[in-house]
GULUMZA-721862 format. One record per residue: residue number from 1; residue in one letter; chain; x, y, z negated of N, C-alpha, C, O, CB in turn. Coordinates in steps of 0.05 Angstrom, whole numbers, always signed. Glycine has a CB too. Layout:
GULUMZA-721862
R | seq | type | mol | nX | nY | nZ | caX | caY | caZ | cX | cY | cZ | oX | oY | oZ | cbX | cbY | cbZ
R | NUM | a | A | X | Y | Z | X | Y | Z | X | Y | Z | X | Y | Z | X | Y | Z
...
//
This chain:
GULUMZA-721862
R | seq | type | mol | nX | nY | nZ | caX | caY | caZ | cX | cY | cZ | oX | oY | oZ | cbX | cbY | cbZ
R | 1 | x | A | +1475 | +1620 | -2995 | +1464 | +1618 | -3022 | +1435 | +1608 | -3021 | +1425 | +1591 | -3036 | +1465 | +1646 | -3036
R | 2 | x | A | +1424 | +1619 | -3001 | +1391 | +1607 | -2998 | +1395 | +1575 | -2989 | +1391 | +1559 | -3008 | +1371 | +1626 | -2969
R | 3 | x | A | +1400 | +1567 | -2974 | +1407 | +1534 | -2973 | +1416 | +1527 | -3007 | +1399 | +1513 | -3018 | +1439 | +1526 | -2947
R | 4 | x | A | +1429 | +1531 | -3016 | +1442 | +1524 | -3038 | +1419 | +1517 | -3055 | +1414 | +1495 | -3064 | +1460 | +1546 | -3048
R | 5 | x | A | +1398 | +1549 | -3060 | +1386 | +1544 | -3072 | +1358 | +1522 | -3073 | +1342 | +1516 | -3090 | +1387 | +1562 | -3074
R | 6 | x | A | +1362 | +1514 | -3048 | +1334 | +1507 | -3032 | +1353 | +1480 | -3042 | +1337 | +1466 | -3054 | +1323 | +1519 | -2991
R | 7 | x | A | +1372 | +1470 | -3042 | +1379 | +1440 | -3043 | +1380 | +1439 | -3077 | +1383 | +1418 | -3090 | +1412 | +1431 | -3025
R | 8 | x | A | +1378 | +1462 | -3088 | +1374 | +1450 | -3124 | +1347 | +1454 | -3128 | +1336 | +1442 | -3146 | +1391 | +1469 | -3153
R | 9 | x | A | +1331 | +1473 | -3109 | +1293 | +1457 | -3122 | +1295 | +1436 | -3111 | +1284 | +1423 | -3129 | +1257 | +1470 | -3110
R | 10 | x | A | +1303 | +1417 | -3091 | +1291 | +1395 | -3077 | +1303 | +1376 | -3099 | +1290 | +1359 | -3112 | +1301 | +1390 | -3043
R | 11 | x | A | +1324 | +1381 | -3100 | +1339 | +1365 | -3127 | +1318 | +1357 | -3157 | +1316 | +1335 | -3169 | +1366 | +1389 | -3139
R | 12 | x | A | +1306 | +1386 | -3164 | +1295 | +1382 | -3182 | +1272 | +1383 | -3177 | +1260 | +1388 | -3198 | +1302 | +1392 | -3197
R | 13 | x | A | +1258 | +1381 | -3159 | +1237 | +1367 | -3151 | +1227 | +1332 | -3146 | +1206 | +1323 | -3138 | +1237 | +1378 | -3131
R | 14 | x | A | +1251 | +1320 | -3154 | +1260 | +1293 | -3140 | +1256 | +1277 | -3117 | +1247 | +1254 | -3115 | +1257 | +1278 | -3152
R | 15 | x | A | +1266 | +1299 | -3096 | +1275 | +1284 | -3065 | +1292 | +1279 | -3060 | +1295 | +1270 | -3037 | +1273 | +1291 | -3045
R | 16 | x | A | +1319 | +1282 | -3080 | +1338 | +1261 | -3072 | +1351 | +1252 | -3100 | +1373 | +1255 | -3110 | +1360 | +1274 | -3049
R | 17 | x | A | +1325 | +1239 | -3108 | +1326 | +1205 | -3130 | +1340 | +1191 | -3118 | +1361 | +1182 | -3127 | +1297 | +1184 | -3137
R | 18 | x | A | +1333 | +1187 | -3097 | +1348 | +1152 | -3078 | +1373 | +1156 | -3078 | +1388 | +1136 | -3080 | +1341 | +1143 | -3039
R | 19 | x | A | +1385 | +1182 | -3077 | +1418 | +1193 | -3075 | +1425 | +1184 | -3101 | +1410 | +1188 | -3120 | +1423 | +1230 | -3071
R | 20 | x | A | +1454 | +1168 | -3104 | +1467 | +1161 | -3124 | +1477 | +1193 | -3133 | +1472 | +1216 | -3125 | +1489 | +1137 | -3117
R | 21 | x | A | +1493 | +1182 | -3156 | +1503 | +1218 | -3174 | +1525 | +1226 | -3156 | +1526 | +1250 | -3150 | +1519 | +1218 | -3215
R | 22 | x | A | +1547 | +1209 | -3145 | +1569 | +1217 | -3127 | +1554 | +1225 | -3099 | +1567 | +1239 | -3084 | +1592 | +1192 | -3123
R | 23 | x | A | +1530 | +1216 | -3091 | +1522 | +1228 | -3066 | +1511 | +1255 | -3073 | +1512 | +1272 | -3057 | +1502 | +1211 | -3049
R | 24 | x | A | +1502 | +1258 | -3091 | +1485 | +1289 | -3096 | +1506 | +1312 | -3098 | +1501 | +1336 | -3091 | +1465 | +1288 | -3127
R | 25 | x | A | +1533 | +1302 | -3110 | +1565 | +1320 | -3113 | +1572 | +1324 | -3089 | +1578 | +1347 | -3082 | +1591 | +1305 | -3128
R | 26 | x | A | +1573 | +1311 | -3078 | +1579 | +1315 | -3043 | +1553 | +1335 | -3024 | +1556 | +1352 | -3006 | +1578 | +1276 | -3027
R | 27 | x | A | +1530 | +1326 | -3036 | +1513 | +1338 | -3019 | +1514 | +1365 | -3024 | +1509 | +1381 | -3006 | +1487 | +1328 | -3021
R | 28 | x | A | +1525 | +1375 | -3059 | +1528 | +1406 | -3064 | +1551 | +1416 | -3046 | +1552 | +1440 | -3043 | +1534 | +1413 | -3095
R | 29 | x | A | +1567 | +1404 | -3036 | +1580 | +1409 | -3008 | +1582 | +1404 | -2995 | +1603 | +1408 | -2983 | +1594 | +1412 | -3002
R | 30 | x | A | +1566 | +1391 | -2986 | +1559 | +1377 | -2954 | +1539 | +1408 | -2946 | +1540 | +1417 | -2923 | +1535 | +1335 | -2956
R | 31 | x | A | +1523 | +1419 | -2964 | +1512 | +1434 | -2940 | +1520 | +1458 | -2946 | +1506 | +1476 | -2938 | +1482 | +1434 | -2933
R | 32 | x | A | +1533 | +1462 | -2955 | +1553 | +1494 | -2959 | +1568 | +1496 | -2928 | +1570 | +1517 | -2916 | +1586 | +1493 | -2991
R | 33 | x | A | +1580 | +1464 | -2917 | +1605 | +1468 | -2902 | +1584 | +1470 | -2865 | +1562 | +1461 | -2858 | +1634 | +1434 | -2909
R | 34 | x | A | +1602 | +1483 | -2855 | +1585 | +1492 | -2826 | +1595 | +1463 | -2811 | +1613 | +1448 | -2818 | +1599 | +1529 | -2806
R | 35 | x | A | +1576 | +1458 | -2787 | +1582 | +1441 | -2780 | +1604 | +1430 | -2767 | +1605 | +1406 | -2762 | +1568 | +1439 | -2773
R | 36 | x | A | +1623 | +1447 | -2759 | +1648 | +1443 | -2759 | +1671 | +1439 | -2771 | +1693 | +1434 | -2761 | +1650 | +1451 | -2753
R | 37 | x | A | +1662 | +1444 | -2799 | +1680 | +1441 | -2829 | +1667 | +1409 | -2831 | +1684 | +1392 | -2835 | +1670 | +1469 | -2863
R | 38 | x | A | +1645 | +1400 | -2829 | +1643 | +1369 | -2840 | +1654 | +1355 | -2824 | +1657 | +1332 | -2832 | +1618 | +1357 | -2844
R | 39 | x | A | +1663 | +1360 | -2797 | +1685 | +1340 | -2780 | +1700 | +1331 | -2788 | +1707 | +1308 | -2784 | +1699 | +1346 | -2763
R | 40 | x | A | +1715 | +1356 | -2812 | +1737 | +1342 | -2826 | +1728 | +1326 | -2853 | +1745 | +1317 | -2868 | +1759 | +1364 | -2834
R | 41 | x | A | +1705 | +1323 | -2858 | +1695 | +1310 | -2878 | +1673 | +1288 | -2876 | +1649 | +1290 | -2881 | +1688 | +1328 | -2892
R | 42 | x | A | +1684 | +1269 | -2868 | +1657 | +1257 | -2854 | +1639 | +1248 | -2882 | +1614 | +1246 | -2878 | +1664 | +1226 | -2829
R | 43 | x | A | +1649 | +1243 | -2909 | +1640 | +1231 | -2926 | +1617 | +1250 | -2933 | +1595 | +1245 | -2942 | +1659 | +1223 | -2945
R | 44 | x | A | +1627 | +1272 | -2927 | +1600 | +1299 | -2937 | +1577 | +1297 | -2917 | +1553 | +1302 | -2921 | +1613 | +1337 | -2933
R | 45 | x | A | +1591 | +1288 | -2894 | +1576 | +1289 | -2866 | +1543 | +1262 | -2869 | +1518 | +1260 | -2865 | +1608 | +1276 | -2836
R | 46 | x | A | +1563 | +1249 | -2878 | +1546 | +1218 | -2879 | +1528 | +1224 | -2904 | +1507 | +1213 | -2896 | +1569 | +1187 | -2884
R | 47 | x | A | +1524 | +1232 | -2927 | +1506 | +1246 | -2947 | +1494 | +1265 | -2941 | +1470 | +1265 | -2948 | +1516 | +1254 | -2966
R | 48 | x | A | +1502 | +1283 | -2929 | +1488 | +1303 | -2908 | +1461 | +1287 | -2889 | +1438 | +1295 | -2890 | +1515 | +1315 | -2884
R | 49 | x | A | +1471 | +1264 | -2873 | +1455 | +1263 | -2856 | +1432 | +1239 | -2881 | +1407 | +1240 | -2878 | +1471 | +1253 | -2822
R | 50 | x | A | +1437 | +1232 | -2889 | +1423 | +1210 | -2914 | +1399 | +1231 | -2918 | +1376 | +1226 | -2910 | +1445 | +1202 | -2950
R | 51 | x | A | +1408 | +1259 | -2932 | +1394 | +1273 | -2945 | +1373 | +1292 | -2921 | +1352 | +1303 | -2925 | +1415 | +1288 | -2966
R | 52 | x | A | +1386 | +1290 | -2902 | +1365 | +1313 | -2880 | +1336 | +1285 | -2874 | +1312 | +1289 | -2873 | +1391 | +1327 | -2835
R | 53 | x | A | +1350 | +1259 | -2870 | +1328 | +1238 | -2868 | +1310 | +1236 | -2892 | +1287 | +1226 | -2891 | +1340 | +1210 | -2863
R | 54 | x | A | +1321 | +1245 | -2912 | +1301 | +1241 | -2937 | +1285 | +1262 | -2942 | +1267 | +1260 | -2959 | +1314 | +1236 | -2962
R | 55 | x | A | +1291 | +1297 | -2923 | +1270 | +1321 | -2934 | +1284 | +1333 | -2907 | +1308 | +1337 | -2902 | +1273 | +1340 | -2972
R | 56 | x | A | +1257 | +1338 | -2891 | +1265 | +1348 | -2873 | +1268 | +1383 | -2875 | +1274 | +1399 | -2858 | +1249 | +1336 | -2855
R | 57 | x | A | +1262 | +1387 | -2899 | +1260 | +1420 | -2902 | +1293 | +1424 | -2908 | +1302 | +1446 | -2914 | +1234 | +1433 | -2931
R | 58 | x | A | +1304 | +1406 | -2908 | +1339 | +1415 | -2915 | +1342 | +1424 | -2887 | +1349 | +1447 | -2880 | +1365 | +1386 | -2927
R | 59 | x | A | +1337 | +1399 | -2866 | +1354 | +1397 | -2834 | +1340 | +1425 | -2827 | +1356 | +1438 | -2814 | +1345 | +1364 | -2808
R | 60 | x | A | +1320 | +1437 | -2829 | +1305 | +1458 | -2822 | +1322 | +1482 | -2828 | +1326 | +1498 | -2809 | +1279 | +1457 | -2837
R | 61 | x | A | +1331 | +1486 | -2851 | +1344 | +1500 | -2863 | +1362 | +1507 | -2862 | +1370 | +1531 | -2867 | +1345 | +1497 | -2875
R | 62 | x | A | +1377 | +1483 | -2854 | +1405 | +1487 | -2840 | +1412 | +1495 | -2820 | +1432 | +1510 | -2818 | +1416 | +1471 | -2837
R | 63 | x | A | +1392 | +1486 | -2792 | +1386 | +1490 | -2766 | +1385 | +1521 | -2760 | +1394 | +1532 | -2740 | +1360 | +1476 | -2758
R | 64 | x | A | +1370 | +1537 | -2788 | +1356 | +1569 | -2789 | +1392 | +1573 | -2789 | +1405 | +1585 | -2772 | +1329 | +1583 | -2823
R | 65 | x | A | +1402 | +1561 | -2811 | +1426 | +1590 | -2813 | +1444 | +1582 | -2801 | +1462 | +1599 | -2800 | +1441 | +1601 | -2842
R | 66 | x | A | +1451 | +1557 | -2785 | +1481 | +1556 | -2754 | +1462 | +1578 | -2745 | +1470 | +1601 | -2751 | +1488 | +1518 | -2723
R | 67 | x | A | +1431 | +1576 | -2728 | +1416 | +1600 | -2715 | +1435 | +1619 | -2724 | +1459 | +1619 | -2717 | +1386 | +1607 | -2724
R | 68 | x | A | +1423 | +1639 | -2744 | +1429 | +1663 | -2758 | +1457 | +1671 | -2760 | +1463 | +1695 | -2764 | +1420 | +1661 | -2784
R | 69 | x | A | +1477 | +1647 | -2757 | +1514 | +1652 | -2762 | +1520 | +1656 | -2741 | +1531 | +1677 | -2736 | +1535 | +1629 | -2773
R | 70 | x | A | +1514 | +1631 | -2710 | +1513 | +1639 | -2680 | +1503 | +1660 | -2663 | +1507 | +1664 | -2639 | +1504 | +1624 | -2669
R | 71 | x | A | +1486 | +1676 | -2682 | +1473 | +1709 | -2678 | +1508 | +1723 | -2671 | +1520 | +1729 | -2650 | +1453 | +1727 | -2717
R | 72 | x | A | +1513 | +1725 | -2697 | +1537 | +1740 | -2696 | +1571 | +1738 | -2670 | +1592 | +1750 | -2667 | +1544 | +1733 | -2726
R | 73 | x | A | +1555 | +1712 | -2655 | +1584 | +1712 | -2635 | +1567 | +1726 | -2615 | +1577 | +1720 | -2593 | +1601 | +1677 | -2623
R | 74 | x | A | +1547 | +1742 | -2610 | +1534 | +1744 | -2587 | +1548 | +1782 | -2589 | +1544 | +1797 | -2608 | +1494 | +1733 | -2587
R | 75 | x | A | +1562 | +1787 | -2566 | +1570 | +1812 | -2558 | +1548 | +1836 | -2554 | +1548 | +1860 | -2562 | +1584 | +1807 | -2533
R | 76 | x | A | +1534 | +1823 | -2542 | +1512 | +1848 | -2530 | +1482 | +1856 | -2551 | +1463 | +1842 | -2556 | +1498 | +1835 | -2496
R | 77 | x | A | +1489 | +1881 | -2557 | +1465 | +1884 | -2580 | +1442 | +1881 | -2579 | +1430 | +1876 | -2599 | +1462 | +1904 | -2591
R | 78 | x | A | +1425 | +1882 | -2550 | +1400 | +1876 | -2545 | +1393 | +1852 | -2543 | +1370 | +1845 | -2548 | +1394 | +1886 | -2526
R | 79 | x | A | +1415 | +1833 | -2535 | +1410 | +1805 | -2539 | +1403 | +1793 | -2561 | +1386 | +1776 | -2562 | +1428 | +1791 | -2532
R | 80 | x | A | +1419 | +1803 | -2585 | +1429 | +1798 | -2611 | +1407 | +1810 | -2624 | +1403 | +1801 | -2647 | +1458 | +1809 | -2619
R | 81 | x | A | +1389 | +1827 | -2615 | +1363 | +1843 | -2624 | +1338 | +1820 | -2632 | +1326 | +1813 | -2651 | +1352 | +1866 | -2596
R | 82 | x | A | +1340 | +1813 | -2595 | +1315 | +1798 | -2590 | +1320 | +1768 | -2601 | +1301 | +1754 | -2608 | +1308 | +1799 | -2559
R | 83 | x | A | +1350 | +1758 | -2602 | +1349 | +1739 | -2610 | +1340 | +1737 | -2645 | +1325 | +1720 | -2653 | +1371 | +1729 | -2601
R | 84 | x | A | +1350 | +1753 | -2658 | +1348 | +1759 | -2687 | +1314 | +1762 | -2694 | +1301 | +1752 | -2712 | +1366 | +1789 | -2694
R | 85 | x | A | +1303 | +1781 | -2672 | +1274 | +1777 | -2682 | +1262 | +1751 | -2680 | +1251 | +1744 | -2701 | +1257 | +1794 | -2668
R | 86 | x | A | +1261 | +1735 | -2661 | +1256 | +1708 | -2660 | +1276 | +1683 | -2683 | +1271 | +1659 | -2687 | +1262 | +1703 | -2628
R | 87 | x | A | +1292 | +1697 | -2692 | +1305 | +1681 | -2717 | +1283 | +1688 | -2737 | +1267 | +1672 | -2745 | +1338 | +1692 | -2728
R | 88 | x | A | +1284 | +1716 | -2745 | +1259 | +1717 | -2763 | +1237 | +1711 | -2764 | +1229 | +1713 | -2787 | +1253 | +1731 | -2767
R | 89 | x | A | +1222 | +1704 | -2751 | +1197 | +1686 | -2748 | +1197 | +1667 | -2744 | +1175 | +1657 | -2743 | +1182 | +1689 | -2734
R | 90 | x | A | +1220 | +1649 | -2740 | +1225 | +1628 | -2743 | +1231 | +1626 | -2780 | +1216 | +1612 | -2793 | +1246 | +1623 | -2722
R | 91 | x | A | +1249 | +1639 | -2790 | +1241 | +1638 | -2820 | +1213 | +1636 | -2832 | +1202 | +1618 | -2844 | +1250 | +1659 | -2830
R | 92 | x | A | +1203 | +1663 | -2824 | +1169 | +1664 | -2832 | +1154 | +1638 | -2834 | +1144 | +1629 | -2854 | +1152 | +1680 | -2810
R | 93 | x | A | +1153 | +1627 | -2806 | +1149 | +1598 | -2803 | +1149 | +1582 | -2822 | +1129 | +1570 | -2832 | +1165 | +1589 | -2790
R | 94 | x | A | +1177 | +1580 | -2830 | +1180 | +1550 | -2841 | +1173 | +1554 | -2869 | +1172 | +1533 | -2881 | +1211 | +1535 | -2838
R | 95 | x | A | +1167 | +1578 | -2887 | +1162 | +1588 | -2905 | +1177 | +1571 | -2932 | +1166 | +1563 | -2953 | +1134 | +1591 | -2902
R | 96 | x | A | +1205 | +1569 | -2923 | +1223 | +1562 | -2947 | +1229 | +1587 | -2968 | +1240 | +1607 | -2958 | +1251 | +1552 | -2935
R | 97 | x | A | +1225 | +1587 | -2984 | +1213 | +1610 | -3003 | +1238 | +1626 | -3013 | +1236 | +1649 | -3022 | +1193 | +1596 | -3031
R | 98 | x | A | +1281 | +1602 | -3009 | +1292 | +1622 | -3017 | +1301 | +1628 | -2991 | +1320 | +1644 | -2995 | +1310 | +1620 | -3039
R | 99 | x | A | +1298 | +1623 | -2960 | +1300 | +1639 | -2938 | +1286 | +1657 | -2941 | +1296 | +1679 | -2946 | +1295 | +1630 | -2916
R | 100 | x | A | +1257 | +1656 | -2941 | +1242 | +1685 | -2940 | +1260 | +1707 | -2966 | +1267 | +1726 | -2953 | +1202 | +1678 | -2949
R | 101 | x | A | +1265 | +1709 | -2985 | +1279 | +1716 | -3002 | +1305 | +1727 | -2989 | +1313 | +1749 | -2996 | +1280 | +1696 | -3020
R | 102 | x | A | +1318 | +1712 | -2972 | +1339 | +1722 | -2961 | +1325 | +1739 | -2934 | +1338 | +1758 | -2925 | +1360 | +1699 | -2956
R | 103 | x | A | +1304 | +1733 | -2923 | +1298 | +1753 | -2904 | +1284 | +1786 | -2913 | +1278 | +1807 | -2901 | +1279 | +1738 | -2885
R | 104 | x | A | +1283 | +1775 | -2940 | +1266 | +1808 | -2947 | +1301 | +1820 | -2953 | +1305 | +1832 | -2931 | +1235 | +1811 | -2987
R | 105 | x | A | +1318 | +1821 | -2963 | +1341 | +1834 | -2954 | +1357 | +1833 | -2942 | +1379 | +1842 | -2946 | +1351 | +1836 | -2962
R | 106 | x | A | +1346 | +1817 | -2918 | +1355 | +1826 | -2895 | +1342 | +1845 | -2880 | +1351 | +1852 | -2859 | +1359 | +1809 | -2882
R | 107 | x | A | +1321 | +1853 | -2888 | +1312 | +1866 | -2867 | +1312 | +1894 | -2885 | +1321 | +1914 | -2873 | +1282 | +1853 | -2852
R | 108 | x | A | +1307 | +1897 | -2903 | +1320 | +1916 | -2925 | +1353 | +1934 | -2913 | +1359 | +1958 | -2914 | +1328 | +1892 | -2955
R | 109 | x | A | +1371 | +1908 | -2899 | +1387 | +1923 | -2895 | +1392 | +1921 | -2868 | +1412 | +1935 | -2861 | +1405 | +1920 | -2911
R | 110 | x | A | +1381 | +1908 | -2849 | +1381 | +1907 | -2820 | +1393 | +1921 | -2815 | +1414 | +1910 | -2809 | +1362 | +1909 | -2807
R | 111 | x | A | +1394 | +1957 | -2811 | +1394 | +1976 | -2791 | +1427 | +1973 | -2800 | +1439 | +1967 | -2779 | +1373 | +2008 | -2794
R | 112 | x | A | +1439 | +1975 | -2815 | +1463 | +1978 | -2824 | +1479 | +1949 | -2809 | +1498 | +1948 | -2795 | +1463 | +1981 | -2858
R | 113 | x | A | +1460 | +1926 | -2821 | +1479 | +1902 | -2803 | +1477 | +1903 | -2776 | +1496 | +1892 | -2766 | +1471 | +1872 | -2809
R | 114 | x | A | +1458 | +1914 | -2759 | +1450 | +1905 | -2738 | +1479 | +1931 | -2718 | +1486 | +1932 | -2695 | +1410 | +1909 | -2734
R | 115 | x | A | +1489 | +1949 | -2745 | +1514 | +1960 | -2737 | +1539 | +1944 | -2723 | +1558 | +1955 | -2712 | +1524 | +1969 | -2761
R | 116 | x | A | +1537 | +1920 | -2725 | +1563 | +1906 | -2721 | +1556 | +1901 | -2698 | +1578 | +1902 | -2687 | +1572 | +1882 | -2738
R | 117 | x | A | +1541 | +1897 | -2681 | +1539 | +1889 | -2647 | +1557 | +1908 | -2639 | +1580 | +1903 | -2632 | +1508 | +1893 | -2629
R | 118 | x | A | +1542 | +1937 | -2640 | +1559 | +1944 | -2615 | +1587 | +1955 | -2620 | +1603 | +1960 | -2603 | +1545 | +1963 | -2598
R | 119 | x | A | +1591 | +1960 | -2654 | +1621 | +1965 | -2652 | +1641 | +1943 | -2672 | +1664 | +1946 | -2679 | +1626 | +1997 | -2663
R | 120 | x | A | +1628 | +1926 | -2675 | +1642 | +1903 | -2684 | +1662 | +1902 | -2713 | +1681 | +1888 | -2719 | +1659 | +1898 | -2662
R | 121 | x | A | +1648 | +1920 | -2725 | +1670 | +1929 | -2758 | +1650 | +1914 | -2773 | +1629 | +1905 | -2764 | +1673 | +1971 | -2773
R | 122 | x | A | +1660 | +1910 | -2804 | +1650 | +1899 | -2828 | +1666 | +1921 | -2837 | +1685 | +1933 | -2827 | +1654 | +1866 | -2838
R | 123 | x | A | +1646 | +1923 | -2871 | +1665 | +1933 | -2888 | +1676 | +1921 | -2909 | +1683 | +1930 | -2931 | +1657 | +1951 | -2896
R | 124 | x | A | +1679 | +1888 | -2897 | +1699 | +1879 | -2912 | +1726 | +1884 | -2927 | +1735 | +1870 | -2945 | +1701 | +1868 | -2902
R | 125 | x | A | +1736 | +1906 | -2915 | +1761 | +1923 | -2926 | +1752 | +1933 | -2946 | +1760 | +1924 | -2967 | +1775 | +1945 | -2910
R | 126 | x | A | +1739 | +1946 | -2947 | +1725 | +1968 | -2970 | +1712 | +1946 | -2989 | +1715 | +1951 | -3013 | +1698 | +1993 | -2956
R | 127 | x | A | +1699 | +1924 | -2982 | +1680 | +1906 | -3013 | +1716 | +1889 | -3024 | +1721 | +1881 | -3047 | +1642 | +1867 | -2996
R | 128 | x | A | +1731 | +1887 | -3005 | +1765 | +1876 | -3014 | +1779 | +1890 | -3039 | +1792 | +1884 | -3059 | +1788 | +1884 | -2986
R | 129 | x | A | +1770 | +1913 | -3027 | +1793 | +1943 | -3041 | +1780 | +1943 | -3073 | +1792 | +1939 | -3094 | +1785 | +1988 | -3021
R | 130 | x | A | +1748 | +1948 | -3068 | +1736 | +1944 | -3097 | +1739 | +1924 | -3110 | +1745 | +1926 | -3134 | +1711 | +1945 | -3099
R | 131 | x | A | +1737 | +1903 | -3102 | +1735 | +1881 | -3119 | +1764 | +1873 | -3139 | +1764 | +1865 | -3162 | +1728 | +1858 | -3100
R | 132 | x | A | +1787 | +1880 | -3121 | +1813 | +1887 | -3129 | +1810 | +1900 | -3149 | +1814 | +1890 | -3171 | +1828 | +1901 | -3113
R | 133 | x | A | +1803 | +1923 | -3146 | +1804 | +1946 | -3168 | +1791 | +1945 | -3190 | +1800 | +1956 | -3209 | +1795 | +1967 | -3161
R | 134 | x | A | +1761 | +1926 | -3191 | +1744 | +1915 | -3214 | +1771 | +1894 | -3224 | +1781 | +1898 | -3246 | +1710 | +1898 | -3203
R | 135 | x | A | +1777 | +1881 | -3212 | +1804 | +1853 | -3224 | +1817 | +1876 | -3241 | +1812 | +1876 | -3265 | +1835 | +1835 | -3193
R | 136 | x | A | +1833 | +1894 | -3230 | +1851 | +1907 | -3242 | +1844 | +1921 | -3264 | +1862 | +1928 | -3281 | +1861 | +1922 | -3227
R | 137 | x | A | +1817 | +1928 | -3267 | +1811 | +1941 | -3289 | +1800 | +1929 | -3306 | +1798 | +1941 | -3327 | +1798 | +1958 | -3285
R | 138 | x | A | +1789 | +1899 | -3306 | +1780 | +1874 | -3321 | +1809 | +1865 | -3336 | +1810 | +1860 | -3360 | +1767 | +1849 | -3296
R | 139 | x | A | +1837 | +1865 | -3316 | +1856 | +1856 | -3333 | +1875 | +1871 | -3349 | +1892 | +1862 | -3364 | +1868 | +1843 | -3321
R | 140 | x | A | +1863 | +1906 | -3342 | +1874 | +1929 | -3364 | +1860 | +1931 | -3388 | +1870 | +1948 | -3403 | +1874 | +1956 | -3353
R | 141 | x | A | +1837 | +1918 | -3396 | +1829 | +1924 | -3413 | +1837 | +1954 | -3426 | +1852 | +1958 | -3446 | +1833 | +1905 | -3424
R | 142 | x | A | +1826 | +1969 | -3415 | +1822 | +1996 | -3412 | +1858 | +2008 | -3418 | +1874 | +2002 | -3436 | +1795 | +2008 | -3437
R | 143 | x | A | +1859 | +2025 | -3395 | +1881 | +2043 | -3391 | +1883 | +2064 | -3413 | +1862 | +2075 | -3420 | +1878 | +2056 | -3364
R | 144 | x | A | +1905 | +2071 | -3425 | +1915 | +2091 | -3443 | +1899 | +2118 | -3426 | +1883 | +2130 | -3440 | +1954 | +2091 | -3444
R | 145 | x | A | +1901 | +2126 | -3400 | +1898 | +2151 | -3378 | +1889 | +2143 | -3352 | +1900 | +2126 | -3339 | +1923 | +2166 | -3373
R | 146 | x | A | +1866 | +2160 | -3343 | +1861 | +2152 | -3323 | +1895 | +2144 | -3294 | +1897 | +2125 | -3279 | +1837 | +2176 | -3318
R | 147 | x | A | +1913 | +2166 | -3298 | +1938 | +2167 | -3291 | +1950 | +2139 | -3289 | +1964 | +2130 | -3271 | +1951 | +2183 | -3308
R | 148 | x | A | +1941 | +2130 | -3310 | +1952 | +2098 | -3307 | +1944 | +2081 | -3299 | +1959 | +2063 | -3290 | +1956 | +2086 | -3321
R | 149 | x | A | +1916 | +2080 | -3298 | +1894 | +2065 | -3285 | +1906 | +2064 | -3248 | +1913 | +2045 | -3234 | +1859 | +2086 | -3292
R | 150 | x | A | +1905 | +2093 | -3242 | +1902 | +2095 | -3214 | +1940 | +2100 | -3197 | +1945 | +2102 | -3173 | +1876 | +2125 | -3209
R | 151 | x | A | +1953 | +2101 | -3214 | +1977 | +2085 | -3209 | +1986 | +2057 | -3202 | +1999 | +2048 | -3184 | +1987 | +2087 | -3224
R | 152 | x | A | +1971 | +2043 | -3229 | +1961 | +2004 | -3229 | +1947 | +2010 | -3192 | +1959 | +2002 | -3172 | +1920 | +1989 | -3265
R | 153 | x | A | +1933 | +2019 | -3192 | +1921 | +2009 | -3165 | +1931 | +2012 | -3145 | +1930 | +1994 | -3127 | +1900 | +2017 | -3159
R | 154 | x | A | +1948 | +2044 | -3142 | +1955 | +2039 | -3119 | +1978 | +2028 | -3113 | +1983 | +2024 | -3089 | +1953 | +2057 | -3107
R | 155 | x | A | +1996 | +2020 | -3134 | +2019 | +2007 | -3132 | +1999 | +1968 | -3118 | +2007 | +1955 | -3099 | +2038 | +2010 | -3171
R | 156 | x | A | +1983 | +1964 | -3130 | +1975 | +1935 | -3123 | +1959 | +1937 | -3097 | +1950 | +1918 | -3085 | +1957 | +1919 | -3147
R | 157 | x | A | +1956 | +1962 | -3089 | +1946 | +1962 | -3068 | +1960 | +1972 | -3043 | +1951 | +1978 | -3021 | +1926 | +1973 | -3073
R | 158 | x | A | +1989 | +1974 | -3055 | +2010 | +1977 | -3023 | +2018 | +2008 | -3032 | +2042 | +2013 | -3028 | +1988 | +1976 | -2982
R | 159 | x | A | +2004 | +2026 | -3041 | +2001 | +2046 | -3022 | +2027 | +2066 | -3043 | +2030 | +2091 | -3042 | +1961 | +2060 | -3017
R | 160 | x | A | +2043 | +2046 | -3061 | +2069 | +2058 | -3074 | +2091 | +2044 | -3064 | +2089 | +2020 | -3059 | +2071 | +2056 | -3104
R | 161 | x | A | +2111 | +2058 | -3060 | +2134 | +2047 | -3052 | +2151 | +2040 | -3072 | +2173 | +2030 | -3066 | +2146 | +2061 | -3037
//
C-alpha cells in the first residue's frame, strides 16, 4: 500500500507527465507485482523500468520492500532481527513519507510480527474466519435470531454436517 501510495503523489506531483495514459495504467500494476510476477508481464516490466529512470524514489522504494518481503524467508530469528533493524534505517533514510508511515506501524506492532521467526504461524486463519463472517452478516441483512445468524456461519464455515 505504501508504494502504491508513493506512486499516486509522484503521479500527482508530475513525474510521470512523459508516461502516456496506457503507461501510467500499467504502472498502477507494474509496481504492485513482485519481481517475479512481472516475468510474466514484461509490458508492466518495461513501464516499470521507464518509470524507476524517471524518479528514482520509486526504484528506492521498491528495492525497501523485495528487502522487507525477503526478511520473511530467513529461518533464524536473530538474523531476521538484525537484518530488520538495518531495513529500518534504511527506511528512515530514504525518508519516503508513506514508508515511514508504514514503519510507525510496524514497529507499533513488531513484537507480535517478529512472532513468526521462530514459530512460523500467521493468523491468517482467524483474519479468513472474520472476514467470512462480516460477508455473511453484510449479506443477512440482519438475522431474525442470533440462532440464525450463527447457524449461517457455521454451516459456511464447515463446521455443520
Amino acid at each position: 500500500k505504501a508504494i502504491d501510495t508513493l506512486r499516486s503523489q509522484l503521479l500527482q506531483e508530475g513525474k510521470f507527465s512523459s508516461l502516456t495514459g496506457e503507461e501510467r495504467k500499467k504502472l498502477t500494476w507494474a509496481v504492485r507485482y513482485s519481481t517475479d510476477s512481472l516475468k510474466k508481464f514484461p509490458a508492466y516490466k518495461k513501464v516499470l523500468q521507464k518509470a524507476i529512470s524517471i524518479c528514482p524514489e520509486l526504484h528506492s522504494a521498491i528495492d525497501l520492500r523485495n528487502q522487507f518481503k525477503a526478511l520473511f524467508d530467513l529461518k533464524l530469528p536473530h538474523i531476521a532481527r538484525s537484518r530488520l533493524s538495518n531495513w529500518m534505517r534504511q527506511v528512515t533514510k530514504s525518508k519516503l513519507a508513506p514508508l515511514l508511515k508504514f514503519l510507525k506501524t510496524f514497529r507499533n506492532w513488531k513484537d507480535w510480527i517478529m512472532n513468526f521467526f521462530p514459530f512460523r504461524y500467521t493468523n491468517g486463519t482467524a483474519e479468513g474466519l472474520n472476514n467470512k463472517i462480516k460477508l455473511i452478516k453484510r449479506l443477512g441483512f440482519g438475522f431474525d435470531s442470533f440462532m440464525h445468524f450463527r447457524i449461517r456461519i457455521l454451516h459456511t464455515c464447515g463446521a455443520l454436517c
